[in-house]
N, C-alpha and C positions, 0 to 999 in steps of 0.2 A: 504494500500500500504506500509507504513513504519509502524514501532512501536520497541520499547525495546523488546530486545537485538538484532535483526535478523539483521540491520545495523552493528552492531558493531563487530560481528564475520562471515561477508559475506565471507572470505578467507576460513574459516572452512567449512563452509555450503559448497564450491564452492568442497572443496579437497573430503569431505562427501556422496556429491550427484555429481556425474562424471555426466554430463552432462546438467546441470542447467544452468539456466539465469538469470540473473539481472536488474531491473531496477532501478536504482537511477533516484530518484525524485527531482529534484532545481527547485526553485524559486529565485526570486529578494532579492538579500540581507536584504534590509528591512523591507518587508515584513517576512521574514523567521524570522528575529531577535526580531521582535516586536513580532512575533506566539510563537518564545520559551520564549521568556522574560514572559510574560502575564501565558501560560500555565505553567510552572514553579513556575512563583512567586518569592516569600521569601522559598520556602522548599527546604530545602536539603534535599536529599536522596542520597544512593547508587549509582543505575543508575544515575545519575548529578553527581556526584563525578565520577563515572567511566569514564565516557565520555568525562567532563571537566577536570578534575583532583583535586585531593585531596585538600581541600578549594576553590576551582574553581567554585563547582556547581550549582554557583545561579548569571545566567547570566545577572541581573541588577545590579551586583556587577562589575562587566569588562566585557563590550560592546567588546572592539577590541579583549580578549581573545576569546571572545565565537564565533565570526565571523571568527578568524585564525582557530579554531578548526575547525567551518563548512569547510571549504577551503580547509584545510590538508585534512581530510576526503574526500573530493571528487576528490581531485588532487589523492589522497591513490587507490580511487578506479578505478581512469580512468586511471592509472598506471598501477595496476592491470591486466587490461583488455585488456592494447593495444595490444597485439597480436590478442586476441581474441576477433574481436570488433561485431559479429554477438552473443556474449553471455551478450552485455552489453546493454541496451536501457538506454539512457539520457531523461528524461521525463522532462521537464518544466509543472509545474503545471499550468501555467496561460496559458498553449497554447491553443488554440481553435481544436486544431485536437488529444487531448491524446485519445479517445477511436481510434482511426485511425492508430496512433502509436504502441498503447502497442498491438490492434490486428494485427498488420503487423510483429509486433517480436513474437507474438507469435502464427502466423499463424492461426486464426479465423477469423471469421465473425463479421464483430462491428453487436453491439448487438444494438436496437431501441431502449431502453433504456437512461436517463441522464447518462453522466459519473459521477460514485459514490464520493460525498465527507459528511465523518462523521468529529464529533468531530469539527464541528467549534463552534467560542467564540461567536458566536453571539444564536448559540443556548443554552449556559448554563447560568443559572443564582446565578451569584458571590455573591449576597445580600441576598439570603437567607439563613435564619436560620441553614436550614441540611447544606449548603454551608458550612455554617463557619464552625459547631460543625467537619465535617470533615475533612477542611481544619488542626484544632486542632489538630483532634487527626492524621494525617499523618507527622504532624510535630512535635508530641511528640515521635512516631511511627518510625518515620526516625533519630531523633533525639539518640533516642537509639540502633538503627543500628549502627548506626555511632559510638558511643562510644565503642559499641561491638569491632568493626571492627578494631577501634586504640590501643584499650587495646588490643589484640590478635596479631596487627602487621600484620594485614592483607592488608597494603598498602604500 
């Protein structure tokens, strides 16, 4: 449902594809906050500096910036949209009716199927060994992005 960058440039996509729809997806503040905190970590990267801003990106570092960010963000897109509120679906993750929802915007049949969730923390496992080796190297990896990116003034 979300993922880097396709939140972040939804204005482009919408001017791109004339006649597209949107669903922003919220959750409960602290739940959300604990999800980026955890999946992020200690790494900085690009995307978290983009998103957060420039020494921002590592949202255990400031709790209230990273939560203003979410906020501005969804206030951005429900801005966006107020004209056009049949191209916007508001999805709460924790609702019990989302397959009900997203197929009612988007004109389907709910499927018999669970509604799909990847990527949760309970399924990976942080203590192992490949874990770390590549937690490593995205942090060495990111780490020279980043130097790129200041030495060239690309911020």
């Amino acid at each position: 449902m979300e993922g880097f960058p396709w939140f972040m440039i939804y204005k482009e996509l919408d001017q791109r594809i004339p006649g597209s729809r949107f669903i922003l997806t919220t959750r409960e503040k602290k739940s959300w906050y604990k999800s980026v905190a955890d999946h992020i970590g200690d790494i900085r990267s690009p995307p978290h500096e983009w998103i957060y801003g420039r020494g921002k990106g590592i949202p255990l570092e400031d709790k209230a910036h990273t939560l203003a960010v979410c906020d501005d963000h969804n206030k951005s897109v429900i801005k966006y949209f107020e004209d056009r509120p049949n191209d916007l679906l508001i999805l709460d993750l924790y609702a019990d009716d989302k397959w009900q929802q997203v197929c009612k915007f988007l004109d389907h049949e709910v499927p018999e199927e669970n509604y799909p969730h990847s990527n949760k923390a309970s399924d990976k496992n942080p203590l192992g060994l490949k874990s770390k080796l590549r937690t490593v190297r995205r942090k060495f990896k990111n780490y020279l992005v980043l130097k790129f990116m200041d030495t060239m003034g690309y911020w």
